[in-house]
One Martini backbone bead per residue (centre of mass of N, CA, C, O) as a GRO file, in nm:
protein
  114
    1UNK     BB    1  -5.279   1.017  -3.240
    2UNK     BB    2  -5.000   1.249  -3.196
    3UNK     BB    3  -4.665   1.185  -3.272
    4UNK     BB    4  -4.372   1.315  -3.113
    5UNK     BB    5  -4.088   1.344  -3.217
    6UNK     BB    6  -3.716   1.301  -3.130
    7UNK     BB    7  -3.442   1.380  -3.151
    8UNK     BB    8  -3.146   1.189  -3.032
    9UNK     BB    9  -2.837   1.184  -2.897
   10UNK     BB   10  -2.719   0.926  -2.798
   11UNK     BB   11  -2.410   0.940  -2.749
   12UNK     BB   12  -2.426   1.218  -2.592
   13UNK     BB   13  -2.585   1.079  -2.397
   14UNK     BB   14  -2.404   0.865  -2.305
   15UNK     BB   15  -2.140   1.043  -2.266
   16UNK     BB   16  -2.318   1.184  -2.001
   17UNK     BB   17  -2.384   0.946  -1.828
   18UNK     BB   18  -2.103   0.855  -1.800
   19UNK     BB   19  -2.010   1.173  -1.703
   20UNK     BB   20  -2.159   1.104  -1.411
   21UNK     BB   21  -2.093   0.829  -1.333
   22UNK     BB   22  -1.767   0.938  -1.297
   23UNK     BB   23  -1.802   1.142  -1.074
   24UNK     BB   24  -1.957   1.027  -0.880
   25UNK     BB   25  -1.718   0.812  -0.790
   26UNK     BB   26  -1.479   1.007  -0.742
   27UNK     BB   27  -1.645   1.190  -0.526
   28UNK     BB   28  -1.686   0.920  -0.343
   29UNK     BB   29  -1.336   0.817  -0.347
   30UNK     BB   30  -1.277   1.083  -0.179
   31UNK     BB   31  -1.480   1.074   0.092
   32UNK     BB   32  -1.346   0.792   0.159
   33UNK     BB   33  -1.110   0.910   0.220
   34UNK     BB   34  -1.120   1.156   0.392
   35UNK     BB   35  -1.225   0.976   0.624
   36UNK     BB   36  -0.984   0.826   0.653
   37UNK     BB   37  -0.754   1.041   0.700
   38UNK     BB   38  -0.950   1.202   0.949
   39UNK     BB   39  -1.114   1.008   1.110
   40UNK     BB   40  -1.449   1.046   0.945
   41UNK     BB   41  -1.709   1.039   0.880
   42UNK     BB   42  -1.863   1.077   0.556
   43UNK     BB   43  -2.076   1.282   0.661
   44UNK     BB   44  -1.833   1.503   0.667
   45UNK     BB   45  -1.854   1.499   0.360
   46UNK     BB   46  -1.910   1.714   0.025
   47UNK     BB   47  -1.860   1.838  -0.269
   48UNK     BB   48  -1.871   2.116  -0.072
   49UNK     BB   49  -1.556   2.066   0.047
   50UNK     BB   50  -1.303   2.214   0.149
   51UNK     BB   51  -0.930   2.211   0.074
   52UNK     BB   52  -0.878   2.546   0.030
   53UNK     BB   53  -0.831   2.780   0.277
   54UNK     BB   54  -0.958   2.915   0.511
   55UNK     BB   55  -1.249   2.701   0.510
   56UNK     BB   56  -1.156   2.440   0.491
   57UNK     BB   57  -1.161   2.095   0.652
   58UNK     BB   58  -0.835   2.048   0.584
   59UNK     BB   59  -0.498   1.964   0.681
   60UNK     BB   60  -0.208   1.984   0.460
   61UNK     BB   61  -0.130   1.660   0.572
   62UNK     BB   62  -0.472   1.552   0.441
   63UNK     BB   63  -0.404   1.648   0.153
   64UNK     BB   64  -0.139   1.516   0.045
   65UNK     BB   65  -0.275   1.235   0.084
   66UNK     BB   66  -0.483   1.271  -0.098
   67UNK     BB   67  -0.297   1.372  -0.370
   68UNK     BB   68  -0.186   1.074  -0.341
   69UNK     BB   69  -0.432   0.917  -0.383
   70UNK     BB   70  -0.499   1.010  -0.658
   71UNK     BB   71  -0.289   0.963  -0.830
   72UNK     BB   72  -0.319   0.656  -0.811
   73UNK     BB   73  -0.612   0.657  -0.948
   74UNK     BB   74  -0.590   0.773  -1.183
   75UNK     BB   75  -0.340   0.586  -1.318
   76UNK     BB   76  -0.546   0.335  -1.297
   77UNK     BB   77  -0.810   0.446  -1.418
   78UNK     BB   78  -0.706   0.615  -1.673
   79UNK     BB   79  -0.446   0.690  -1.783
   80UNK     BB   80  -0.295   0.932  -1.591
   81UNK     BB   81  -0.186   1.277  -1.511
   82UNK     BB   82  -0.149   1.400  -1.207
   83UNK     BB   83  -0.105   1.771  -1.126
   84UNK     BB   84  -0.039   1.936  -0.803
   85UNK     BB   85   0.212   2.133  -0.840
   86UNK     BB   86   0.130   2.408  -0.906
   87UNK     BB   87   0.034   2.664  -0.837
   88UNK     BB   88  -0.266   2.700  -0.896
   89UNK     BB   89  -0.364   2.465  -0.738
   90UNK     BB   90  -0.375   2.676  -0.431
   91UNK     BB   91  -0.578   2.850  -0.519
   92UNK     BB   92  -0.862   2.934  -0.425
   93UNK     BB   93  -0.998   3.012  -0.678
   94UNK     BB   94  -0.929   2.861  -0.905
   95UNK     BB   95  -0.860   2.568  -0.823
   96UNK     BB   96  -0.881   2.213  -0.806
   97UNK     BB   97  -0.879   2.243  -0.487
   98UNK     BB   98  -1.177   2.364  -0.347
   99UNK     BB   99  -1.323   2.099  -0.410
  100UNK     BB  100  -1.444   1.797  -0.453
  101UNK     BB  101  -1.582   1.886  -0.716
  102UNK     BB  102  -1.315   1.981  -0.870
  103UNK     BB  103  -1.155   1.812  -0.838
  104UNK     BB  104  -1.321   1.552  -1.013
  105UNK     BB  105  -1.359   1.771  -1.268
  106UNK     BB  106  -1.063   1.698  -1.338
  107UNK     BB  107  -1.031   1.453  -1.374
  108UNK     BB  108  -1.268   1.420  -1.618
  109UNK     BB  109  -1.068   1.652  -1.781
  110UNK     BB  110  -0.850   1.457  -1.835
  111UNK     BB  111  -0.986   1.219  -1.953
  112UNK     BB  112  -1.092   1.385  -2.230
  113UNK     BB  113  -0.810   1.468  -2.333
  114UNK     BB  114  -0.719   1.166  -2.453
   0.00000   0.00000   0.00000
């Protein structure tokens, strides 16, 4: 029997499988916080619910709740700073507010840049 070797980078392996378990994790404690202020099952939320734009899925006003508990999530987890008042914040297409899962992946991109 001949074994092909290969080599791989466990280091870039590791620190990739890191930020897939911390992306899930971020984006569990979104919809479990969307769940709690909008008073639906967590089963109503999903990676691809969309938070700002025509087909929303939450009003304004449980939207600024959820990104004031952002901030202290990022705050306590990560020591950094969540900054979500700039312009592009709001943009439909740019957003980092436009899923659940761009949210998240923002969140992630804070946390790398450290």
């Amino acid at each position: 029997l001949i074994y092909k070797l290969k080599y791989i980078d466990l280091e870039a392996n590791l620190n990739y499988l890191i930020l897939m378990v911390t992306k899930s994790n971020i984006e569990k404690f979104i919809v479990q916080e969307l769940s709690r202020i909008c008073k639906k099952p967590q089963s109503s939320f999903s990676v691809d619910t969309q938070l700002v734009g025509e087909n929303r899925s939450i009003k304004s006003m449980q939207l600024v709740e959820l990104l004031l508990k952002m901030e202290d999530y990022v705050e306590e987890n990560f020591n950094s700073e969540f900054n979500w008042a700039d312009n592009s914040a709001m943009s439909e297409t740019w957003s980092i507010l436009r899923t659940v899962g761009s949210l998240a992946e923002h969140v992630i991109e804070l946390n790398s840049k450290k």
